[in-house]
ZAMARGU-4260 file (C-alpha; in steps of 0.2 Angstrom, whole numbers, plus 5000, padded with zeros to 4 digits):
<rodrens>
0) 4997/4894/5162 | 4991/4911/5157 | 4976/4918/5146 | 4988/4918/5134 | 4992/4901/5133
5) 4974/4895/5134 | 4971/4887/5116 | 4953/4889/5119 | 4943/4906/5123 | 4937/4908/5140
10) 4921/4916/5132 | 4919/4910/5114 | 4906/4915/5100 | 4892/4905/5107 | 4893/4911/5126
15) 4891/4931/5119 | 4878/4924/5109 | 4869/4917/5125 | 4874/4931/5134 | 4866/4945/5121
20) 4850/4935/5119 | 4848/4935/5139 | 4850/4954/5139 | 4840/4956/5120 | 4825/4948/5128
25) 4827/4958/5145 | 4824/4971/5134 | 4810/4964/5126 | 4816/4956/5111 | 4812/4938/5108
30) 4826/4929/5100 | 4830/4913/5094 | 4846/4902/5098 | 4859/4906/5088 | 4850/4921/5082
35) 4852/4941/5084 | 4843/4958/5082 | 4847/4965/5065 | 4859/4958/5052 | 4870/4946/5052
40) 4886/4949/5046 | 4893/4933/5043 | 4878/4932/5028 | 4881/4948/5020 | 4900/4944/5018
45) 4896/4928/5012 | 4883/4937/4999 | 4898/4950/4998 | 4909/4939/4990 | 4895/4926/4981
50) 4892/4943/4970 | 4910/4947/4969 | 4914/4932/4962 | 4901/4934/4949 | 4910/4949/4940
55) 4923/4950/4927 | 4935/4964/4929 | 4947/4962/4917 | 4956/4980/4919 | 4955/4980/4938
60) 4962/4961/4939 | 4979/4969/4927 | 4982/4981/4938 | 4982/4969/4955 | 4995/4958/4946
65) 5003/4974/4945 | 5001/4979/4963 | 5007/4959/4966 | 5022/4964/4955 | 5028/4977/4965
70) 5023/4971/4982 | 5033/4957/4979 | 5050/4968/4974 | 5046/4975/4993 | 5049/4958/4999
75) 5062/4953/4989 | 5072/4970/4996 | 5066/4965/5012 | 5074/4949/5012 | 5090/4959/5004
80) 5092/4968/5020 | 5084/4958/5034 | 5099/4941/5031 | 5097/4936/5047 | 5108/4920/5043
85) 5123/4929/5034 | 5122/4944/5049 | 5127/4932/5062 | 5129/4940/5078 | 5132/4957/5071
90) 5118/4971/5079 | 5107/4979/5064 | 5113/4995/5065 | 5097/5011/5068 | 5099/5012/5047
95) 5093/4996/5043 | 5082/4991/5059 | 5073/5010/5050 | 5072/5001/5033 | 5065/4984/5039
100) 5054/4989/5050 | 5047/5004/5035 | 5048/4987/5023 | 5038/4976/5036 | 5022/4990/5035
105) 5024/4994/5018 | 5022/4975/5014 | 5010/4971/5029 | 5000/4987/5020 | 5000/4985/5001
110) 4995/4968/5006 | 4980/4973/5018 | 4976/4988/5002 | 4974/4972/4991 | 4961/4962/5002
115) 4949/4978/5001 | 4951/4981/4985 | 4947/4963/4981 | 4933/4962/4992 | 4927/4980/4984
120) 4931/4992/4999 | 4940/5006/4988 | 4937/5020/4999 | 4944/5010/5014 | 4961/5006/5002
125) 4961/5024/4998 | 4960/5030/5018 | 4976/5017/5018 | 4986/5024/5006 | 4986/5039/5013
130) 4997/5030/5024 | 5007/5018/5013 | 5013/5034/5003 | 5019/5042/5022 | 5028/5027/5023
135) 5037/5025/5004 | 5041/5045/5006 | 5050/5041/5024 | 5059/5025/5015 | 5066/5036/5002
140) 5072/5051/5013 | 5081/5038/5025 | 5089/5028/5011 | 5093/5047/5004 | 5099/5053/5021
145) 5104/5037/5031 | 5108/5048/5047 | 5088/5052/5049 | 5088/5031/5054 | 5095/5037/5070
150) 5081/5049/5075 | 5067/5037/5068 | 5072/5022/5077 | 5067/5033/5092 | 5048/5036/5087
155) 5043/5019/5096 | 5029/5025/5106 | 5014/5037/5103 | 5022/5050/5110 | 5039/5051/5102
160) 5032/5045/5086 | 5023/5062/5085 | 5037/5071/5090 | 5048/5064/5074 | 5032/5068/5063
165) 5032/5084/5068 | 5049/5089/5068 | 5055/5082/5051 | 5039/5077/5043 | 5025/5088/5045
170) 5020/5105/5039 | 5029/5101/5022 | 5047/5095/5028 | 5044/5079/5021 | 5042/5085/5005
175) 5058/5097/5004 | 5067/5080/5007 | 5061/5071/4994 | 5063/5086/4982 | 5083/5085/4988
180) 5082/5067/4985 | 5075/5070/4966 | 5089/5085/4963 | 5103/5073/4970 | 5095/5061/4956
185) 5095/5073/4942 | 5111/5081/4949 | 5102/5098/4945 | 5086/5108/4950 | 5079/5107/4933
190) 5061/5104/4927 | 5061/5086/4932 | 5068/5087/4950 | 5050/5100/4949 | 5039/5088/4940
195) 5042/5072/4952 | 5044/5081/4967 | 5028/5089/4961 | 5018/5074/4958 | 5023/5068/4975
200) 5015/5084/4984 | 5000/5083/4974 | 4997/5064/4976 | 4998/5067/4996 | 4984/5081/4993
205) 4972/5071/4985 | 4977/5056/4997 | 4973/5068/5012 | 4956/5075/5005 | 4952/5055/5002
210) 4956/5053/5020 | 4947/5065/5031 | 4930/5065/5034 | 4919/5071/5018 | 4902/5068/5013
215) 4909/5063/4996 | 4919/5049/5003 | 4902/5042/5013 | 4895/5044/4995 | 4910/5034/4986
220) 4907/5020/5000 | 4888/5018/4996 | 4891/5017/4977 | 4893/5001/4967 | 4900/5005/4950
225) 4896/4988/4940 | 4881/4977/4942 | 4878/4959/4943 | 4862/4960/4935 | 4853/4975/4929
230) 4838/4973/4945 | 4850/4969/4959 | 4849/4982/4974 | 4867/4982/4981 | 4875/4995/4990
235) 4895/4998/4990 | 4898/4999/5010 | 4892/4981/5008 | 4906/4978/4998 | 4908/4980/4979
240) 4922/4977/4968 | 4925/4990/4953 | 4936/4998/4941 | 4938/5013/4954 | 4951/5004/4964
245) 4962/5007/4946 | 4965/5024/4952 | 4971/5018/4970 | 4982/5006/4961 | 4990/5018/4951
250) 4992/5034/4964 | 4999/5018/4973 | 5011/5018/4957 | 5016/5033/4956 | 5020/5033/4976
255) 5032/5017/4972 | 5043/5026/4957 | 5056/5035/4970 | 5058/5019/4978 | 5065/5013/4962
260) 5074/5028/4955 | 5081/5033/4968 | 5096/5026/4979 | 5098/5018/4963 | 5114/5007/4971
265) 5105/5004/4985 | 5108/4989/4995 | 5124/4984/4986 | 5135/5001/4984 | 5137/5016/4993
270) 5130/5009/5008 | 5145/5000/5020 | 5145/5013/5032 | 5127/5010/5037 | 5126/4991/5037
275) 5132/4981/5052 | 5139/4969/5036 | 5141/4977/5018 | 5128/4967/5006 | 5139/4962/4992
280) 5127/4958/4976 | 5128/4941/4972 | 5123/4935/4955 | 5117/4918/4964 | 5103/4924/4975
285) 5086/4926/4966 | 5080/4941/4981 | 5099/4952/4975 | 5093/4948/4956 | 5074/4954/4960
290) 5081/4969/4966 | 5093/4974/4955 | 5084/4973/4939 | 5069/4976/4945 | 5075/4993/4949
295) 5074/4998/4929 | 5060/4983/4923 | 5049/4991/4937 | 5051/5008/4935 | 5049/5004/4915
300) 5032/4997/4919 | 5026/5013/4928 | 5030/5024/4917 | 5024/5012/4904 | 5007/5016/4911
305) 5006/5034/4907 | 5011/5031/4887 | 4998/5037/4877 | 4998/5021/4865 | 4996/5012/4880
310) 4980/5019/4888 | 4967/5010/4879 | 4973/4995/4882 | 4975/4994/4901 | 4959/5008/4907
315) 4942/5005/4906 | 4933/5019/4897 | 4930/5034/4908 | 4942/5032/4919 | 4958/5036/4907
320) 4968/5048/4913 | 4978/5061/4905 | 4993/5055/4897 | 5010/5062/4902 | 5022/5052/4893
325) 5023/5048/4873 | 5039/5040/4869 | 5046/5030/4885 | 5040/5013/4893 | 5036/4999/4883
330) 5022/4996/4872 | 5004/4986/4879 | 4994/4978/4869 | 4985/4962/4870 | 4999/4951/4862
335) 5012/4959/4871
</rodrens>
């Protein structure tokens, strides 16, 4: 049997519990069983969430279920290209191991940016969605450019992972491939191959500046942006759930839109050559109808979110932003 087998910890909680107190009072600190110098953790996340619990966020709690919404289209493409039952003995070819494994984070990574933003750590889920946007733009360039798949199944250790960033990623290449990838779309290099391939670039600015080390991030962290009482004294980095996590949820969004749009056909058409067995859509499956029509219902709902008639009724006041669409997506409104 090895450590790794043990089902119980060779030194659990209450052994480093004795062990601190032992080296506390060797430092002159007198401490009680059980008890440690400064705060306890495990009480100010049980307060954390004892407050959270207490507020209504209506606008925020629309725009999870719209984060679930799409999330859950991840999975269902997941699922789509993983079929480990109908594969058989048949090797995944570099193409799709490159999809699942960009899948696997991107699910593993929406779902971890929902827990903070749940338990009101925005500035945490905006530091992760720098990444998560790296992730969606690498999905949509290989699913573009299914020969890339080759050199990214290569970037499996620190080392070689830097070398594929660098050499097709970095210092702006990512961008000049999803600016191919929205020309191929638009079959021209018009204004909207420029707006979209725009928006990306900007989003990953503002996702950068969010992600480096600022003092406006430390003061984002410390601020709680709706109260539980007017006289409470309650600091964000404690944990605070607001309407500021809106904003990530919707750069998120707008990150997610080429995933749709693009590689329209993608899994069931166009694809063979890059699939140990061709995915053939079947009417039958629930994951191959997910997928299929969520391709235009979802991209619907994003740009839904920009119509001007339908602002008020998803944004808190304050935080609406500047409308860019007028007369697509579907209408919002409470009885909708």
């Amino acid at each position: 049997m090895t450590v790794l087998d043990r089902e119980e910890a060779i030194f659990a909680r209450e052994n480093l519990r004795t062990y601190m107190r032992t080296h506390w009072n060797e430092a002159g600190e007198t401490l009680e069983p059980g008890k440690r110098l400064g705060i306890e953790i495990a009480e100010l996340i049980a307060m954390s969430k004892k407050r959270g619990d207490k507020l209504e966020t209506v606008h925020l709690d629309l725009w999870v279920e719209i984060l679930d919404e799409l999330n859950s289209w991840l999975i269902s493409l997941l699922g789509v290209i993983y079929r480990p039952g109908s594969r058989g003995d048949a090797a995944m070819t570099d193409f799709e191991r490159s999809v699942v494994m960009l899948l696997v984070k991107l699910v593993s990574d929406t779902t971890s940016m929902r827990h903070l933003v749940m338990l009101g750590f925005d500035s945490s889920a905006r530091t992760l969605m720098r990444s998560i946007s790296e992730y969606m733009q690498v999905l949509v360039a290989i699913i573009d450019d299914p020969a890339l798949a080759k050199k990214f199944v290569t970037a499996d250790t620190p080392e070689t992972s830097n070398a594929f960033y660098f050499q097709h990623l970095a210092r702006g290449k990512l961008h000049k491939r999803i600016r191919t990838a929205w020309r191929r779309f638009f079959q021209s290099a018009d204004d909207a191959t420029d707006f979209f391939a725009e928006q990306q670039r900007e989003l990953g600015q503002v996702l950068s500046g969010t992600a480096h080390p600022s003092f406006a991030g430390g003061h984002l962290a410390a601020t709680q942006f709706i109260q539980t009482d007017p006289y409470e004294n309650w600091l964000g980095h404690w944990g605070a759930r607001s309407n500021m996590s809106i904003l990530t949820i919707s750069i998120y969004t707008s990150c997610f839109m080429p995933l749709v749009l693009l590689g329209a056909a993608f899994p069931f058409e166009g694809f063979d050559k890059w699939l140990s067995i061709p995915i053939k859509y079947d009417p039958e499956d629930e994951f191959h109808r997910h997928v299929k029509a969520g391709r235009s219902v979802l991209a619907s709902l994003i740009l839904s979110l920009s119509k001007d008639s339908n602002i008020p009724f998803i944004y808190p006041k304050g935080l609406e932003p500047d409308a860019t669409i007028n007369d697509a997506g579907a209408e919002m409104s409470p009885g909708a």
